[in-house]
N, C-alpha and C positions, 0 to 999 in steps of 0.2 A: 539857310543851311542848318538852322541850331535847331529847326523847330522837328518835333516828332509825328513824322505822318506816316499814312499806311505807305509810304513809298521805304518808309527810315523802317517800320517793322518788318517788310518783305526783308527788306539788307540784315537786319540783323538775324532774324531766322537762317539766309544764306552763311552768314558769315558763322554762326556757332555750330551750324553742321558740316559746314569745310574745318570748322578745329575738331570737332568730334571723331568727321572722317579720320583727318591724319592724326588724331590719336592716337583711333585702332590699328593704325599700319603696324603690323609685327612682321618682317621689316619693311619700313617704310624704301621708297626707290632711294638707291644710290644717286643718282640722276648726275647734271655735270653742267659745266660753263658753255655757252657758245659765243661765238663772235659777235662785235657790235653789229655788222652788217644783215647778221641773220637774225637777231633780237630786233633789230629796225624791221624787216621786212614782217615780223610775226607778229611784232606788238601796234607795228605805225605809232602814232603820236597820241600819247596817252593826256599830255597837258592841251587844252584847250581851253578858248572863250566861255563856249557852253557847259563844258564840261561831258564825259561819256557814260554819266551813270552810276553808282555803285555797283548794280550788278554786275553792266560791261567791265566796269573794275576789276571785279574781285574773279570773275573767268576770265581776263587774260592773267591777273595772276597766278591763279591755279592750271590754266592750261599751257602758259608761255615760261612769266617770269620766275613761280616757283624752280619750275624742274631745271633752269638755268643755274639753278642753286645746286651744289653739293650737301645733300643730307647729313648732318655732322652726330647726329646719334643713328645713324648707322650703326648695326653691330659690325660691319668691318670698316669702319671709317678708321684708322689708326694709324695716319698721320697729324703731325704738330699737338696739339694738345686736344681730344674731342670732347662735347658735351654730349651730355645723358641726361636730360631732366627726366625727376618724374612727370608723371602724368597729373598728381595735385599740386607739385609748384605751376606746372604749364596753364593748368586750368585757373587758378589763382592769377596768374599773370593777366587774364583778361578780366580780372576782379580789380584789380588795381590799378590798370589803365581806365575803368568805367567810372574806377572812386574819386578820380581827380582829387589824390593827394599830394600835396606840397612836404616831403618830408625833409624839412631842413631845419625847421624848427618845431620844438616842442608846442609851443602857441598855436599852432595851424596843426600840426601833423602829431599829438601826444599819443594820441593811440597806436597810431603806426610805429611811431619812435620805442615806445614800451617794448612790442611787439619786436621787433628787429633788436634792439636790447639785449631779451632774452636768448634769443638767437647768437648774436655775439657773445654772451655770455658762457654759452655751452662749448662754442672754440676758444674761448682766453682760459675755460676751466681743462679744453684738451692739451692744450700747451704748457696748464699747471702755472698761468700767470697767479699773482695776488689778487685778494678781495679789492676791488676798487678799480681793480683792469678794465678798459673799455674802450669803444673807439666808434667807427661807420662802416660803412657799406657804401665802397665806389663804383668808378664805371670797371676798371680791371686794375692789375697788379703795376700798369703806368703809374698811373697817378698815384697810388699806394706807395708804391718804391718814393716816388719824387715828395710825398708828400712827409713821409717817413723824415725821409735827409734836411728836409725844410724845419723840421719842428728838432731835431738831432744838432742844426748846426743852431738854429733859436737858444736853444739849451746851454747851447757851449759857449753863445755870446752873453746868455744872463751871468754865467758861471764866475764875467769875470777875464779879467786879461786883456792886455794891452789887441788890436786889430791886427793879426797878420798879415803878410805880405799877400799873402793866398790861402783859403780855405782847401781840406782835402779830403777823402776817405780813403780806405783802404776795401781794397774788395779782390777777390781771388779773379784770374786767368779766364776762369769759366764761368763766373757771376752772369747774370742776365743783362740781354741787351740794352733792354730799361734802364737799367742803373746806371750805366755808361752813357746814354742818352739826355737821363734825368740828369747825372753831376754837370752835364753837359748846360743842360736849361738852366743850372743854379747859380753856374759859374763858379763850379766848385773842380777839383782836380781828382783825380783818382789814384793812388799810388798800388799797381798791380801787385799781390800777393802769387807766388808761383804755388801752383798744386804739386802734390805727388802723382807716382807712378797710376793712383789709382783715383785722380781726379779730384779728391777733397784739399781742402783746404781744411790745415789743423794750425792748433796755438802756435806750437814751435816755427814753423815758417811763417808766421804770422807776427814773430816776437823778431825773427830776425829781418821782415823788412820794415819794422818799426824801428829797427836799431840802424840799419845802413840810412835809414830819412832821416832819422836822429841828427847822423852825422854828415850828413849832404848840404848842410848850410842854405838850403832850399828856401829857408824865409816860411814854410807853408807851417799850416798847425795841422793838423788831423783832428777831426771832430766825432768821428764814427768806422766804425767797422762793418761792411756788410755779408753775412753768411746765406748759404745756401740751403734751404733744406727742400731737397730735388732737382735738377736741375733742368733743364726743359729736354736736353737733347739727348742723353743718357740718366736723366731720375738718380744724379749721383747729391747723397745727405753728405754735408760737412762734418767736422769734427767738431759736434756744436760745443759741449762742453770745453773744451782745451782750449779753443776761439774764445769762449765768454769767459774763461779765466784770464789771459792773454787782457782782453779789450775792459776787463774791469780793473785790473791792476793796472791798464794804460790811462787808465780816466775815459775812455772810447764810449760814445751808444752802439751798443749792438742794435741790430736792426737786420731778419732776418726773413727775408724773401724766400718763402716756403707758398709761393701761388699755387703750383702743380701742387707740390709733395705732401704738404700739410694736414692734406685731406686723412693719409695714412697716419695721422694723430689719434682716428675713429677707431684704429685698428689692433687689437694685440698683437697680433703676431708683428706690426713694425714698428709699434712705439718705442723702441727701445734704440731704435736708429736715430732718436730725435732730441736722448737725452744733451741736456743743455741749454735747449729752446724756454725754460722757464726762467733761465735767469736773462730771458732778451727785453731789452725796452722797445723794442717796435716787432711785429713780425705782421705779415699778410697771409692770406691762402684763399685763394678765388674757390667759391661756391659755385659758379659759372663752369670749374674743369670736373672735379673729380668727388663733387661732395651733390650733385646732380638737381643744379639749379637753373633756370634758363640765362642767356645773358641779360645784362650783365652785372655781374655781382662780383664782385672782390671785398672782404674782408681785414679791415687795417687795424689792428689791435694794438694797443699803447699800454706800458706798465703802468704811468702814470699820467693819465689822459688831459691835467692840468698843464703839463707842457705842452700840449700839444693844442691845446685852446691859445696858451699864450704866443704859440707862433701864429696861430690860421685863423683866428677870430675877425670876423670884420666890424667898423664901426663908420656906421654913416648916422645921420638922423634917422633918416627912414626907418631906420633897423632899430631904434628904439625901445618903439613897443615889444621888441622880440626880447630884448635885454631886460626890460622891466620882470616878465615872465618868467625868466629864466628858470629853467630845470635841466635838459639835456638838449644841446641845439648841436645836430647831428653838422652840422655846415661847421663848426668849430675847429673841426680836427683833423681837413685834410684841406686841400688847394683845389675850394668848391663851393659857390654861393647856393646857387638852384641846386635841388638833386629830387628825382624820383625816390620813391621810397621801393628803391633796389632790392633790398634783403628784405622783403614783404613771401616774396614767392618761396624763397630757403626758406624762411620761418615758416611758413602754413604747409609746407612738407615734412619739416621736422616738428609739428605739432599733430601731423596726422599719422604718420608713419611711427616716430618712435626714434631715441636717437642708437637704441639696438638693433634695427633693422637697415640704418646708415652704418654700423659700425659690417654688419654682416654682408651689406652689397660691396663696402668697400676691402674685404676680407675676401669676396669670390672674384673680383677682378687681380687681387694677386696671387691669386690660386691660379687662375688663366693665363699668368703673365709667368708664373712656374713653369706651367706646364709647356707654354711658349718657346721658353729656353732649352728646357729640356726637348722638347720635341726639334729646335735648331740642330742639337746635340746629336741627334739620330739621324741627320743627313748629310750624308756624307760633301755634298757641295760646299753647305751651308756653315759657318764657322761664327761663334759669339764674338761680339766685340770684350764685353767684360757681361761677366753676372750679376745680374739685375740687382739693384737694390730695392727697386721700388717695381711699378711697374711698366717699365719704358724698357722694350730690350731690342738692341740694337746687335746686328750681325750682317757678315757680307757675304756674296757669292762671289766663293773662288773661280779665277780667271775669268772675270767679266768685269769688262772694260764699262766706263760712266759713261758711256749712250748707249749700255745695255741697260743698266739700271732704270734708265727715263725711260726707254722705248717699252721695257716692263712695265712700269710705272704709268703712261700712256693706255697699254693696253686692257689693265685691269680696270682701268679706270671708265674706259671707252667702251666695256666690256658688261658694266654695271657690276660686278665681281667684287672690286676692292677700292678703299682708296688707302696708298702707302708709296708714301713722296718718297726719292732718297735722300739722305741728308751727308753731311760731313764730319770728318773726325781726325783731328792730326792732317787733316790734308788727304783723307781719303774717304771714296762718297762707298756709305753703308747704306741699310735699310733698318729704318726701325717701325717697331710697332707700340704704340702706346693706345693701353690698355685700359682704358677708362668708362665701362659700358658697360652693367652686371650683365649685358644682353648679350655681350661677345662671349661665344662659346670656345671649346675644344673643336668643334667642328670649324667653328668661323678660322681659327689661327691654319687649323690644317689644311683647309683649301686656300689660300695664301700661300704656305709654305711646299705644297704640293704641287706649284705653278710653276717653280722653282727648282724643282728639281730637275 
């Protein structure tokens, strides 16, 4: 299997002109799921004894099992959160599965590591962390969230103080499902923060359910706060500043899950949504949503990335030699031994592109996602849920009942036209579009919103 014959040069010749082809799809098909029974009848039995070939491989994949897929950089893919790679992260990507690198540690993987560094470096300098800021490159904003609160409650047991009864955080109503999941793996508690009218969460409600926990005789400690900057379902930014005054005067880590949102750090026209995020001791924002990396990539940045080694560091013998070496051992600072060298494909895009040309893609997707709303605004069915902060904009059609939404939703789909799930809010199902694709036009939002009418 290892060895390189004219059988291994024919596949790979096949296989770099099936990437080259779907490259140049402008737009590539929308395409869509079908059922087991009809993926059995198309593909039969792909694992066998003898095996059926690379080539047979690689045409049922292009002609069966691809299109069974949903195209997620579609320009009207805008449902759940889409990707948009460039075209030299994409290409780079089969540079890095060929390099068989190990990036986990510095000893095995320093080039790579350097290389992704720098990468990191350029989002801990958009969030206005300090000199000395640092962190990895995960699989996504899971493990980032959970990885965060690992080394957050680390901190708060070096700090000192007798063992509570039960560890907690504090995290607003609308925080990501991850965190809720993650406190969940850690065995840690959650104390809900209620939002406002307008879905953020700011210091003052924040100050007063630390004062009712105070006085709840609860036994628990609180270790961390975590804020929002975007939020997956509405793109709604916290009140980061009034949060991070709030959670420093509590002795709290901040820790803020900006996966989606963060990306808009690139951006002038939303930076100013985000003040506060520099005085955070953790924050994320996947490369993989809206900064147009392939997956998967998430970004976990640390104030102080010394904490963050003393909670996640492993030591066995074996690992040794890795210790002896030491310089930057990417495996350090999150809940991950082995890891791809993830942020390879973001770095070799923002080393070819520019990170002014990332700051300008991500400036015409909220130009889109304006024009989005405003264009909701001019039909008369059609009604905002709230206005946009980022670029998620969510609105519903008046008098239509939720199996018209899906059977819509169905159709465009089935249509090759759109993909646009509906989703929920307060208990009632909307439509949103989120806008992550410099490819998605004026035209792309107005045949959507003209189906609808």
């Amino acid at each position: 299997m290892h060895e390189w014959t004219a059988e291994t040069e024919d596949l790979a010749s096949a296989v770099v002109a099936y990437a080259q082809d779907r490259l140049r799809m402008r737009p590539p098909p929308l395409d869509g799921p079908l059922p087991p029974a009809e993926l059995e009848r198309l593909a039969g039995e792909t694992v066998t004894q003898a095996g059926i070939g690379g080539r047979r491989a690689l045409e049922l994949f292009a002609d069966v099992l691809a299109p069974a897929c949903i195209s997620i950089d579609h320009p009207r893919y805008f449902s759940f959160i889409p990707c948009a790679p460039t075209p030299a992260s994409t290409m780079f990507d089969l540079v890095v599965g060929a390099s068989s690198i190990y990036g986990g540690s510095w000893l095995e993987g320093a080039g790579a590591v350097f290389a992704e560094n720098q990468a990191l470096a350029w989002l801990a300098s958009l969030a206005g962390l300090p000199e000395g800021a640092g962190g990895v490159f995960v699989q996504g904003g899971t493990i980032a969230n959970v990885s965060a609160l690992v080394a957050a409650r680390h901190a708060a047991r070096a700090g000192g103080g007798p063992e509570p009864a039960r560890w907690a955080i504090a995290a607003s109503s609308e925080v990501h499902s991850s965190v809720v999941s993650g406190a969940a793996a850690i065995d840690v508690d959650v104390v809900p923060v209620e939002t406002g009218s307008d879905g953020r969460l700011t210091g003052g409600a924040l100050a007063s359910a630390l004062e009712v926990e105070a006085r709840s005789g609860s036994g628990r400690r609180l270790f961390a706060v975590v804020a929002t900057g975007g939020t997956t379902n509405l793109g709604i930014v916290d009140d980061l500043a009034s949060v991070a005054a709030v959670a420093k005067e509590a002795g709290l880590w901040l820790h803020v899950d900006a996966a989606y949102g963060g990306a808009a750090l690139a951006a002038p026209s939303a930076r100013a949504l985000f003040t506060g995020i520099e005085r955070a001791d953790s924050f994320v924002v996947d490369p993989h949503k809206w900064l147009f990396a392939p997956f998967d990539c998430a970004a976990l940045l640390y104030r102080d990335p010394a904490q963050a080694s003393a909670a996640h560091a492993q030591h066995a013998g074996y690992l040794e030699p890795i210790r002896m070496s030491h310089d930057w051992d990417p495996s350090d600072y999150a809940l991950h031994l082995t890891r791809r060298a993830r942020g390879l494909p973001f770095w070799f895009s923002l080393a070819s592109y520019g990170t002014d040309a990332y700051a300008a893609a991500v400036e015409r997707t909220l130009e889109v996602a304006r024009y989005a709303a405003s264009s909701v605004k001019r039909r008369e069915p059609l009604e905002l849920v709230m206005e946009p902060m980022l670029s998620v904009v969510a609105f519903r059609r008046r008098g239509w009942a939720p199996d018209q939404y899906f059977a819509w939703s169905k159709q465009m789909l089935d249509s090759g036209t759109a993909f646009v799930v509906p989703s929920s809010h307060e208990g009632e199902v909307v439509l949103r579009l989120a806008i992550v694709n410099p490819r998605s036009s004026e035209e792309d939002v107005d045949l959507v919103l003209d189906s609808l009418s």
